[in-house]
N, C-alpha and C positions, 0 to 999 in steps of 0.2 A: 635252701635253694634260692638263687636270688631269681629277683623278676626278669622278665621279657625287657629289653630296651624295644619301645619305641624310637627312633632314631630321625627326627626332622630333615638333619641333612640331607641323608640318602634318600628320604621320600621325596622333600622340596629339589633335592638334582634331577631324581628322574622325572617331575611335573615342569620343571623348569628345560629339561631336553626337548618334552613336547610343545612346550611354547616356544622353543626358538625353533621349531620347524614351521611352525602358523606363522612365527615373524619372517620367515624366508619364504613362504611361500605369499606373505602380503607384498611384499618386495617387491616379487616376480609379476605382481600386478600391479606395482607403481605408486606404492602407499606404504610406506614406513611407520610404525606403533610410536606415537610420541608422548611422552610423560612430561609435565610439568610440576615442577617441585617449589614450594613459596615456604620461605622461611623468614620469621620476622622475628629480629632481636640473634639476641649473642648466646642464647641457651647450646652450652658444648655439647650436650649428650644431645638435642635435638641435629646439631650439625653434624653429630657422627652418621646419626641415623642416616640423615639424607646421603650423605656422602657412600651408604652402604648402598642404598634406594640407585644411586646414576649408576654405582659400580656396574650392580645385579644389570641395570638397564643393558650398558654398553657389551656386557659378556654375553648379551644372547642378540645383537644387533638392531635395537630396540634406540632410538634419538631420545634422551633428555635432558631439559634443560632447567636450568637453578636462579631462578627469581629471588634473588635475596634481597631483605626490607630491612632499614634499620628500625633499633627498636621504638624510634617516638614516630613509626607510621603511622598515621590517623587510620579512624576504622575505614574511614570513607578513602582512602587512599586505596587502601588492601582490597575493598571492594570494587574499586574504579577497575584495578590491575587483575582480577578474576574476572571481569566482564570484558577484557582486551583477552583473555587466555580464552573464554567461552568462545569469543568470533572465531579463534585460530584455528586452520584448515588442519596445521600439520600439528597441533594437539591434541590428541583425544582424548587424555587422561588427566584431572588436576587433584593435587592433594595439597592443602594445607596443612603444612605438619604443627601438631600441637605439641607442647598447649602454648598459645597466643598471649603475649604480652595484656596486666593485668585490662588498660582501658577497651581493649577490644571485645568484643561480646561474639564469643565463637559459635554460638549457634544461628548470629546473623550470616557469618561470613560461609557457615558451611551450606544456609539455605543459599548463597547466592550460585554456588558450582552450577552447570547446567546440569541437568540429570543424568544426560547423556553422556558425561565427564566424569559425573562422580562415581572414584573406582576404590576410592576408599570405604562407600558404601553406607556414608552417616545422613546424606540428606534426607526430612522428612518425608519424601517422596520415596524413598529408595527404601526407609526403615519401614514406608505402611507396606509397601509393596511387599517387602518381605516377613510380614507378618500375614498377609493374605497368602502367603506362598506364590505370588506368583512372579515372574521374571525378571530379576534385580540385576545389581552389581551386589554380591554380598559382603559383609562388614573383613576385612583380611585375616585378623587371628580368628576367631569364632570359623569363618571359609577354611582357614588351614588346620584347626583342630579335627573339623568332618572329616578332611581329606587323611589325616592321620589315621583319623576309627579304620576309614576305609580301605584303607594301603595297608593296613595292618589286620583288618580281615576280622576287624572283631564285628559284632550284631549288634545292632542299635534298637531293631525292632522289640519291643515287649520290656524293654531293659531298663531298672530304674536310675535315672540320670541324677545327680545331685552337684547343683552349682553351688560354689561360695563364691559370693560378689556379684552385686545388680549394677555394675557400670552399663553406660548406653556403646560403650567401645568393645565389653567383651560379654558379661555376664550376662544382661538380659537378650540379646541376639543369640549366644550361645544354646540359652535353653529353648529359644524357638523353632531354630535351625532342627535342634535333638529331638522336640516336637513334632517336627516336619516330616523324621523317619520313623516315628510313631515308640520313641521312649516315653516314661512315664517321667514327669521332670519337677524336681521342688526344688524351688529358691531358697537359698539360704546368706546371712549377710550378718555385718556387727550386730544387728539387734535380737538374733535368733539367739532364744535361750537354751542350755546345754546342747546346742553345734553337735560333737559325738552322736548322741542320740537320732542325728538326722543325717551324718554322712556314714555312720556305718551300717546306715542300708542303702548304699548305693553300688551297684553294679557299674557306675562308669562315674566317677570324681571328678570334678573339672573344679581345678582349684586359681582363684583370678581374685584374690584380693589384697593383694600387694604389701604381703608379711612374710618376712624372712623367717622361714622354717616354719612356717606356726600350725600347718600339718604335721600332723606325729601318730604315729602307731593305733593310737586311740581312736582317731578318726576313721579308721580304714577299716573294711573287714576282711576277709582273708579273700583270695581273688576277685577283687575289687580292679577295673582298673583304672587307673591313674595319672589323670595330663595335669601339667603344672603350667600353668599360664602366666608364673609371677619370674618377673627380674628384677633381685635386689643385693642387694650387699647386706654380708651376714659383720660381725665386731671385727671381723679380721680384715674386713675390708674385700672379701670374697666373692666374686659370683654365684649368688643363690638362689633357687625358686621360693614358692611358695610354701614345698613340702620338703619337710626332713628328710630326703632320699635315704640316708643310711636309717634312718630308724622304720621306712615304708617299703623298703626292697627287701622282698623274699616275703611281703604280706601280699602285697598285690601283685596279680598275676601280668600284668605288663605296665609300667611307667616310661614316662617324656624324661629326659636330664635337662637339667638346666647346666650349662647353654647345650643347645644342640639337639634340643627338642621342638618348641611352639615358635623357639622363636625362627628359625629359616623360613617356617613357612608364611611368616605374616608376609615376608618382602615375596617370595615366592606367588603368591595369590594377589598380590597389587600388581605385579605381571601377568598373569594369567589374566585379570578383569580390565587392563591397560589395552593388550591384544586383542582380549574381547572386545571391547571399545572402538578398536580400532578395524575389528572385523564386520561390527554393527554398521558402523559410516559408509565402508563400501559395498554391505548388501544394500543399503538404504539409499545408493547411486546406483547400483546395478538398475534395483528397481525403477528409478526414477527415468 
């Protein structure tokens, strides 16, 4: 019997219909959700991304716009031009898409976002905040994985969570988040020794460490279930996650496909926190 699909698309359409009713109705009060998108250097697969990023924007009536840098931007240039984005009335949102050209030091240019902008969720303001639980922008895959559990109606509460991969983009926000809803959560990463032994006790797998297939059977216990956070190309040059799908379906009781799983929801949830964004600025004139 194979697994349950989790299915990204259909969840990120229907999150993404209720955001484009909060962008129509910020409209109707004279305030349009504006994203700004910075992209420095000729990285293709970075330019697809963004080019996906305006698409998502303009199909739900959301303004954004594409700052593009060449790649010998000085860091002090890139920082100059986030501090002209910070003033802007009509941007709420700013993401620098990584990863930045080697001279640039990206944890300078992401402390510069204002806080109030940053809807990608990396600045150190925005990662303590959401390590105290309390009111963030949160980090976009890690945000769209929860919203997966939750549209898919699985329990998080009591349930032992097991990440592979302590990145600051997905793995370690992932298990705090899971933390938050009161799973039980162990880190796991290249130095853990025999891996197996640690994810096939896990009631929810969150697999984020950027190896084609290298989940398999062995990892998994029998309804376990199963998000794949990885995008890579397998020898044939194929679209792959992180996990074996054909050797992990019909172990686990619901998996993510790659594509078509984690990934809708990252762009999905940088709109949902862009509108938020955008909704913050005019209660904070209302009030004013």
């Amino acid at each position: 019997m194979s697994s349950a699909i989790i299915n990204g698309k259909e969840i990120g359409q229907e999150i993404r219909n209720s955001v484009a009713e909060r962008v129509t109705r910020l409209k109707e009060q004279g305030l349009t959700p504006g994203l700004a998108v910075v992209l420095v250097g000729d990285n293709q697969a970075s330019a697809t991304y963004v080019r996906n990023k305006q698409k998502s924007c303009e199909a739900i009536g959301m303004f954004s716009e594409l700052i593009k840098l060449p790649e010998e931007t000085t860091q002090d240039a890139l920082l100059a031009q986030i501090e002209l984005l910070n003033n802007r009335e009509d941007i709420h949102g700013i993401l620098v898409q990584l990863p930045l050209p080697k001279h640039i030091d990206e944890d300078t240019v992401i402390a510069t976002i204002a806080v109030e902008k940053d809807v990608d969720g990396f600045s150190p303001v925005s990662v303590g905040k959401m390590m105290l639980g309390q009111e963030t922008f949160l980090p976009c895959t890690p945000f769209g994985v929860m919203k997966l559990l939750e549209y898919s109606g699985i329990e998080i509460a009591g349930k032992h969570a097991v990440i592979v991969g302590r990145s600051h983009i997905v793995g370690k926000p992932m298990g705090q988040l899971l933390l938050q809803k009161d799973a039980t959560v162990t880190y796991t990463h290249s130095k853990t020794p025999n891996l197996p032994s640690f994810t096939k006790q896990a009631d929810i797998l969150i697999a984020a460490v950027g190896r084609a297939n290298f989940i398999t059977k062995e990892h998994v216990k029998e309804g376990a279930v199963v998000i794949d956070v990885g995008i890579n190309r397998d020898e044939n040059n194929k679209l792959c996650g992180d996990v074996n799908f054909s050797e992990v379906d019909g172990i686990a009781s619901h998996i993510t496909p790659v594509p078509g799983g984690v990934g809708p929801m990252t762009i999905t949830m940088l709109l949902f926190n862009t509108v938020q964004a955008a909704e913050n600025k005019l209660a904070l004139q209302v009030k004013l």
